[in-house]
TIRO-2110 file (N, C-alpha, C; in Angstrom, 1 decimal):
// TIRO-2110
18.1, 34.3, -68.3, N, 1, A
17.6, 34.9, -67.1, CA, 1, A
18.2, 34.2, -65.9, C, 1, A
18.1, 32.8, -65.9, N, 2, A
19.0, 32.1, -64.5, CA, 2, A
19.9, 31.3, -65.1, C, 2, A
21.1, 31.8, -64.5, N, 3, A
22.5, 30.8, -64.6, CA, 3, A
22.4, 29.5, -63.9, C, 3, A
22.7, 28.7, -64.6, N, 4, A
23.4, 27.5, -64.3, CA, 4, A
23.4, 27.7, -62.3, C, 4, A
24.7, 28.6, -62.2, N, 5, A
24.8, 28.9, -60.7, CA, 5, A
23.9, 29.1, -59.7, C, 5, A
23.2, 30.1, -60.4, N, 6, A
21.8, 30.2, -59.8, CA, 6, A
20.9, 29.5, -59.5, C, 6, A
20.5, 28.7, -60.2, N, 7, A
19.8, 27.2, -59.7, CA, 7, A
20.1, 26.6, -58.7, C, 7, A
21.6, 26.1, -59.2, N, 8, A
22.1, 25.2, -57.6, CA, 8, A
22.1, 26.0, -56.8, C, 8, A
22.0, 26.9, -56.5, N, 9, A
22.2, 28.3, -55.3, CA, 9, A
20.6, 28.4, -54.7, C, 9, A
19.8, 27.9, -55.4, N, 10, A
18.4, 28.1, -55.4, CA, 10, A
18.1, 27.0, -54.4, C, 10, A
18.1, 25.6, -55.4, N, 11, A
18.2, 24.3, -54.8, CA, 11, A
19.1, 24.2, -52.9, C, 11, A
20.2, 24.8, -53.4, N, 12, A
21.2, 24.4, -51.6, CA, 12, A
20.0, 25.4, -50.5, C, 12, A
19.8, 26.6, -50.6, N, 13, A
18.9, 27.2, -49.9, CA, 13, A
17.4, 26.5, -50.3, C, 13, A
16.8, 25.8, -50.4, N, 14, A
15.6, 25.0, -50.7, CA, 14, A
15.7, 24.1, -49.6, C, 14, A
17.3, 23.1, -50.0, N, 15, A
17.2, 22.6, -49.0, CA, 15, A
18.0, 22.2, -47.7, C, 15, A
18.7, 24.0, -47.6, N, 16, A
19.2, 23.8, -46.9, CA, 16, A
17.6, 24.0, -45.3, C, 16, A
17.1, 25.0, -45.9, N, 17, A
15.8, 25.4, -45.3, CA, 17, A
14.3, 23.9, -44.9, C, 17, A
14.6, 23.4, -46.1, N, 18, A
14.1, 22.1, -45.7, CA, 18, A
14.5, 21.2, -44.6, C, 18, A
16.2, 21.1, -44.3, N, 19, A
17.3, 20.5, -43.3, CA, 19, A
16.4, 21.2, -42.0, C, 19, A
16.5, 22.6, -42.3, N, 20, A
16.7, 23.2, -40.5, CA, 20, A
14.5, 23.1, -40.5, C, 20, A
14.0, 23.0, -41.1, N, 21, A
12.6, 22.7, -40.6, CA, 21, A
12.8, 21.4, -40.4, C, 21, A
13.1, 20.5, -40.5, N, 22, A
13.0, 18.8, -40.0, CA, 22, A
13.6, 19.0, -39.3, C, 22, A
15.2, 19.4, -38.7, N, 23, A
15.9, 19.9, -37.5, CA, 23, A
14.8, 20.5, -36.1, C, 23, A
14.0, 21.3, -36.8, N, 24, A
13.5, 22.2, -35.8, CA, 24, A
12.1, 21.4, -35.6, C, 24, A
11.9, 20.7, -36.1, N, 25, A
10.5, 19.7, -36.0, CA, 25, A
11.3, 18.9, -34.9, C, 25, A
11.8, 17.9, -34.9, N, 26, A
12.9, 16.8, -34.5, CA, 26, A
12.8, 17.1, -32.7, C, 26, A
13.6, 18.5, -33.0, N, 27, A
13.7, 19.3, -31.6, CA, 27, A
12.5, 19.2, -30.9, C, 27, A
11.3, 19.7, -31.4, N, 28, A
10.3, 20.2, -30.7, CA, 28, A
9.7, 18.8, -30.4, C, 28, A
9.5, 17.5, -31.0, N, 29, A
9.4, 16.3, -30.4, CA, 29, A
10.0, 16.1, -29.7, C, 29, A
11.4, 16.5, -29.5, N, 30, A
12.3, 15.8, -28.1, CA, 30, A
11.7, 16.8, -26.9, C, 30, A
11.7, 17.9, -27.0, N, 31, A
11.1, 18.9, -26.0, CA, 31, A
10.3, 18.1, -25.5, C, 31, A
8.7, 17.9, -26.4, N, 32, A
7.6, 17.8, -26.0, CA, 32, A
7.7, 16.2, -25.0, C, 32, A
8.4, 15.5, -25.6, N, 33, A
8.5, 14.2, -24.9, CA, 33, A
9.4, 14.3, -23.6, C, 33, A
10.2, 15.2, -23.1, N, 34, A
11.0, 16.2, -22.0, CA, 34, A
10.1, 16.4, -21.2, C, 34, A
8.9, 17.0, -21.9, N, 35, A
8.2, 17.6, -21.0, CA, 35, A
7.4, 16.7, -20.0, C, 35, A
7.1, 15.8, -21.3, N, 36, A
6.0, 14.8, -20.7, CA, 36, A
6.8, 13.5, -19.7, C, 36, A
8.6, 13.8, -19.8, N, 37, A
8.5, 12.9, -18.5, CA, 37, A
9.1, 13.6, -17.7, C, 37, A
9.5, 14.9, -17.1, N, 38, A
9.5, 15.8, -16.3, CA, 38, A
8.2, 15.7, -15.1, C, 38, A
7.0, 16.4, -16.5, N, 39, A
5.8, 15.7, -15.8, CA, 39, A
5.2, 14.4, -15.2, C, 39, A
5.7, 13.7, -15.6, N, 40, A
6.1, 12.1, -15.0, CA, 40, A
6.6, 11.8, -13.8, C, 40, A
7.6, 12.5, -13.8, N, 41, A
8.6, 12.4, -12.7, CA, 41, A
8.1, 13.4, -11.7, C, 41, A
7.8, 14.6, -11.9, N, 42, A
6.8, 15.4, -10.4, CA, 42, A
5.6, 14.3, -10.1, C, 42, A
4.7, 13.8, -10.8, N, 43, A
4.1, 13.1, -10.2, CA, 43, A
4.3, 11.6, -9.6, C, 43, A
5.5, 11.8, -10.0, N, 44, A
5.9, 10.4, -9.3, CA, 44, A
6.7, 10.8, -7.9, C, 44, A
7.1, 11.9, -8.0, N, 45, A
7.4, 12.4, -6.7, CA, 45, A
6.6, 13.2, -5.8, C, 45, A
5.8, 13.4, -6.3, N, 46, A
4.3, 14.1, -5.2, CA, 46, A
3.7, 12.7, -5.2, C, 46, A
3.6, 11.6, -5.7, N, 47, A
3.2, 10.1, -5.0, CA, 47, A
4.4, 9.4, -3.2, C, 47, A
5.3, 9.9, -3.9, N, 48, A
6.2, 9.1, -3.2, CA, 48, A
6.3, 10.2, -1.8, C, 48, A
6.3, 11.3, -2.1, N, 49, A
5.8, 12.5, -0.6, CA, 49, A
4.5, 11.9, 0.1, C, 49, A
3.6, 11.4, -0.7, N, 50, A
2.5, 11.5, -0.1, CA, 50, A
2.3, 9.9, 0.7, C, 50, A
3.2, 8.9, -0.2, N, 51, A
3.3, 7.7, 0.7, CA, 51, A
4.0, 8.0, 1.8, C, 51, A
5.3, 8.9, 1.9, N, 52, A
6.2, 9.2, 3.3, CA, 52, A
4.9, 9.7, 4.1, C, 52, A
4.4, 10.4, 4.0, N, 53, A
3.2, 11.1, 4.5, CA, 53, A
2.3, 10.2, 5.8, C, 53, A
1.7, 9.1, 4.5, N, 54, A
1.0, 8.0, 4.9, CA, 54, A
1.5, 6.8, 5.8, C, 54, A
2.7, 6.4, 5.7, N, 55, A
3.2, 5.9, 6.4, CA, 55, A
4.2, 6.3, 7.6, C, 55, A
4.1, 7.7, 7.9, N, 56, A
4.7, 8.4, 9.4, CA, 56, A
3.4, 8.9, 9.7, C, 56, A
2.3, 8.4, 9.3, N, 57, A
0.8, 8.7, 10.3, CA, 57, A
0.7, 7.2, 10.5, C, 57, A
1.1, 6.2, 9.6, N, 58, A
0.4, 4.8, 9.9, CA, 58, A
1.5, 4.1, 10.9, C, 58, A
2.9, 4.5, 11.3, N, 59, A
3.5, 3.8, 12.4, CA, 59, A
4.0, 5.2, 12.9, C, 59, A
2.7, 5.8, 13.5, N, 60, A
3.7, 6.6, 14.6, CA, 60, A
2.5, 6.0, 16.1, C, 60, A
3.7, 5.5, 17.1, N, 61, A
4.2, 4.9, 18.2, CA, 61, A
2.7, 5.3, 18.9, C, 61, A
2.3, 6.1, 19.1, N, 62, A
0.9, 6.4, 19.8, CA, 62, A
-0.3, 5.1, 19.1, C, 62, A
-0.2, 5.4, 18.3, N, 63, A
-1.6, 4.6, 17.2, CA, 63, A
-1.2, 3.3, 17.0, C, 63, A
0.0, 3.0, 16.6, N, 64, A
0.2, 1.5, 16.7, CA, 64, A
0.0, 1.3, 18.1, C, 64, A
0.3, 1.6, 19.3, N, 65, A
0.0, 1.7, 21.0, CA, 65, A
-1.6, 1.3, 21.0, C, 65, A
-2.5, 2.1, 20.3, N, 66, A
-3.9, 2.2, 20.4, CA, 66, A
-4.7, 0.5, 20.1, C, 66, A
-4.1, 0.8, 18.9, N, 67, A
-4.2, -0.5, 17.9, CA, 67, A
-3.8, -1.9, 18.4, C, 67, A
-2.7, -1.8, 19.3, N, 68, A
-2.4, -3.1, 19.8, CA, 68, A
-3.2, -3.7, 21.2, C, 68, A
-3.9, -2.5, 21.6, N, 69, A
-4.5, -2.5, 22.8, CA, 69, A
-5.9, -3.3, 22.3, C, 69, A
-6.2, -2.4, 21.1, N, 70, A
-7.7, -2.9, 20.2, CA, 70, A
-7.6, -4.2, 20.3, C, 70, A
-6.7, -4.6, 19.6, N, 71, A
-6.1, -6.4, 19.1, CA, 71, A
-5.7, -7.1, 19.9, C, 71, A
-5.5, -6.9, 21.2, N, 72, A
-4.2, -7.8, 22.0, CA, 72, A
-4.9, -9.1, 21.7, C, 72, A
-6.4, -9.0, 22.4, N, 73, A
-6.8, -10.6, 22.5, CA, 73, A
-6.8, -11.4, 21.4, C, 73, A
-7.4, -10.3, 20.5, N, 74, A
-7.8, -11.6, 19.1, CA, 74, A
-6.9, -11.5, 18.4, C, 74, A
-5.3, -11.1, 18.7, N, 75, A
-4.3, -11.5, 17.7, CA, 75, A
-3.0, -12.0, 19.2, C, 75, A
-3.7, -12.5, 20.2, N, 76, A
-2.9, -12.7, 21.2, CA, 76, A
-1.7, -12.2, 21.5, C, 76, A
-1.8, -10.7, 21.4, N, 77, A
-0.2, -10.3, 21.5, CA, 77, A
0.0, -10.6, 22.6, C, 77, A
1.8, -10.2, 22.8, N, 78, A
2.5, -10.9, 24.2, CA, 78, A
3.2, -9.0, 23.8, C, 78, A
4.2, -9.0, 25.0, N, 79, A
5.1, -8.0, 24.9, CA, 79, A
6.3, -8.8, 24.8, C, 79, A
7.3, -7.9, 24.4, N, 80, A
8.7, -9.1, 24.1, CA, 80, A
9.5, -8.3, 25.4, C, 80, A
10.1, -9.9, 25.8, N, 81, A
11.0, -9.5, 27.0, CA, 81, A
12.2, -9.3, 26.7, C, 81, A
12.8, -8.4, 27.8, N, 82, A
14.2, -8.3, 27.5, CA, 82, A
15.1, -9.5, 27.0, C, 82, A
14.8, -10.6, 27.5, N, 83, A
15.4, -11.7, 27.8, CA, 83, A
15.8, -12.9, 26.0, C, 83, A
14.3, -12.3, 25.6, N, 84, A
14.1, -12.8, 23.8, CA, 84, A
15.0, -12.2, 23.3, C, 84, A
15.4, -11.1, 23.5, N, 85, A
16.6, -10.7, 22.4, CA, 85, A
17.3, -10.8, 22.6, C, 85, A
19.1, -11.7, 21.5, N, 86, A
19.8, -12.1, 21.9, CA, 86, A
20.8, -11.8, 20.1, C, 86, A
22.2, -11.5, 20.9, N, 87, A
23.0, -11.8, 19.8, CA, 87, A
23.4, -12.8, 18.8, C, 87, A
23.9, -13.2, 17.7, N, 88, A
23.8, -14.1, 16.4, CA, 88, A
24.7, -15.0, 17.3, C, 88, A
26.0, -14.4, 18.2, N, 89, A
27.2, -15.0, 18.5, CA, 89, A
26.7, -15.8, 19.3, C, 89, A
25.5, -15.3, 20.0, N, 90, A
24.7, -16.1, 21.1, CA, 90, A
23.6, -17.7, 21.3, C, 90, A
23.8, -17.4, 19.9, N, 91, A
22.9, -18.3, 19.4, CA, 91, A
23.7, -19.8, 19.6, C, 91, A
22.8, -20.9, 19.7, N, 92, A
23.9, -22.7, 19.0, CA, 92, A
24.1, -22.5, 17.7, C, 92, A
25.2, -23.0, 17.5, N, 93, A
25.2, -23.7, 16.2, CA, 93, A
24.5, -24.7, 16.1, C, 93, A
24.1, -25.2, 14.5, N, 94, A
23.4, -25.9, 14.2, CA, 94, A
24.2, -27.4, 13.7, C, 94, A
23.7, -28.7, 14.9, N, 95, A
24.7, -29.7, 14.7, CA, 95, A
24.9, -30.0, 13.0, C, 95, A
25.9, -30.2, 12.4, N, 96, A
26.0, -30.8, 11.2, CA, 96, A
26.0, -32.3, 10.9, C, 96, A
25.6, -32.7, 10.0, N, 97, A
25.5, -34.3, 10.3, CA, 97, A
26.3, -34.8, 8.9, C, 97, A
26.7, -36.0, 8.8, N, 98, A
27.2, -36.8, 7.4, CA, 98, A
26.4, -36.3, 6.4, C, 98, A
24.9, -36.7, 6.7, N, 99, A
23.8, -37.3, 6.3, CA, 99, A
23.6, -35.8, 4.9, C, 99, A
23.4, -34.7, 5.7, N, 100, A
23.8, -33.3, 5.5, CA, 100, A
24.9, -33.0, 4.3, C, 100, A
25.7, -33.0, 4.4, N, 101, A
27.0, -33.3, 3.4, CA, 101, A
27.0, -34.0, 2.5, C, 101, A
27.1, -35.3, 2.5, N, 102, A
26.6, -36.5, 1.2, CA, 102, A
25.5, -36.0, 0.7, C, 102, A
24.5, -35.5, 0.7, N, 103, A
22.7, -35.2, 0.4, CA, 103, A
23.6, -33.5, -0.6, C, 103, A
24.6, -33.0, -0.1, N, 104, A
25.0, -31.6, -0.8, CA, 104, A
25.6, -31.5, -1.8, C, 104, A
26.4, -32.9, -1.5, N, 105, A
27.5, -33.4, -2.5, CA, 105, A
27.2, -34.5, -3.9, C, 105, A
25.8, -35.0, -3.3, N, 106, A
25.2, -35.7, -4.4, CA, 106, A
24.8, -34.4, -5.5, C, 106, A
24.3, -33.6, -4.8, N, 107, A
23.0, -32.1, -5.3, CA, 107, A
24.2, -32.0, -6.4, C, 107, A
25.5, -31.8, -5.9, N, 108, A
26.6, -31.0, -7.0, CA, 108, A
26.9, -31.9, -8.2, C, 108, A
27.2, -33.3, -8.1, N, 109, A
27.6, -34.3, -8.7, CA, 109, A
26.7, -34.1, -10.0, C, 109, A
25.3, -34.0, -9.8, N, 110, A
24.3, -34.5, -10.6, CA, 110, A
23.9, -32.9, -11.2, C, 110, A
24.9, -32.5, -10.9, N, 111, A
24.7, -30.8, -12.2, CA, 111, A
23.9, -29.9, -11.3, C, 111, A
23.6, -29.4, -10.3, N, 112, A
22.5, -28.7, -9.4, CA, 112, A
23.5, -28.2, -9.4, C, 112, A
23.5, -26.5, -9.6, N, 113, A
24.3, -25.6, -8.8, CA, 113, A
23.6, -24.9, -7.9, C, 113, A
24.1, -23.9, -7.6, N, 114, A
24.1, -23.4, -6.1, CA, 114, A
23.0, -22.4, -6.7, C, 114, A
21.3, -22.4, -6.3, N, 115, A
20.6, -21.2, -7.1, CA, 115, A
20.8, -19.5, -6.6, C, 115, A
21.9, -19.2, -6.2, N, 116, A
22.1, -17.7, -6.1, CA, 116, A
23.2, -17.1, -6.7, C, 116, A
22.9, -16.6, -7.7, N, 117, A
23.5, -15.7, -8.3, CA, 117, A
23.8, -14.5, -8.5, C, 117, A
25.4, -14.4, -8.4, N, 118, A
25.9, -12.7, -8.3, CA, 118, A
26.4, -12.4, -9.7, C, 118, A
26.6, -10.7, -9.8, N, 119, A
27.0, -10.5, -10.4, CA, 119, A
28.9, -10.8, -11.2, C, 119, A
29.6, -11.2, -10.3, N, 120, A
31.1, -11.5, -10.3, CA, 120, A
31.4, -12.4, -10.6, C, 120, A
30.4, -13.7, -10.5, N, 121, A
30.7, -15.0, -10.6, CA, 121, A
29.6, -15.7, -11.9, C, 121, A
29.9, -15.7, -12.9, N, 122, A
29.3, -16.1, -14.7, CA, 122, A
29.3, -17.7, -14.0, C, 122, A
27.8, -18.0, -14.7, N, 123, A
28.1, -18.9, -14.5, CA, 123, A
26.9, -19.9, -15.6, C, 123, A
END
């Protein structure tokens, strides 16, 4: 009744059928998990609309106006004069001393490196 041939012919379609349902399972988990950070991501961006939102009502120039008028006394504001603002160029330098140097130079001797770290320089 069944050849030899026919068997293995039986079996490759068994499992070739078996293949494409674990295939098509496989899929529908990657979808489902697609979906769920899709959904993720709109709500993380209907958060982040709604902080822009919140924060061009909380410093717009009228209300902070209001608010500083509320506060001046009990948080002593001052208004800033033209005069306080000034360029970096405009600034002193800051005297350097020995004292300064030897205290930087010990720091190095004794294994302290420098704690800021970039990416270009391994260290």
């Amino acid at each position: 009744m069944f050849r030899t041939s026919d068997i293995v012919i039986l079996g490759i379609i068994v499992a070739s059928a078996a293949f494409t349902y674990k295939v098509k399972h496989e899929a529908e988990d990657r979808m489902s998990e697609i979906r769920k950070l899709q959904a993720q991501i709109r709500y993380e961006e209907d958060t982040i609309n709604v902080l822009r939102a919140d924060w061009s009502l909380l410093t717009q120039p009228a209300r902070l106006d209001r608010l500083v008028k509320i506060y001046e006394k009990e948080l002593d504001l001052k208004t800033t004069e033209p005069t306080q603002i000034v360029k970096l160029s405009e600034l002193p330098e800051r005297p350097l001393s020995i004292e300064d140097l030897v205290a930087s130079g010990a720091d190095m001797v004794a294994g302290e490196s420098d704690p800021v770290t970039t990416g270009a320089v391994p260290q």
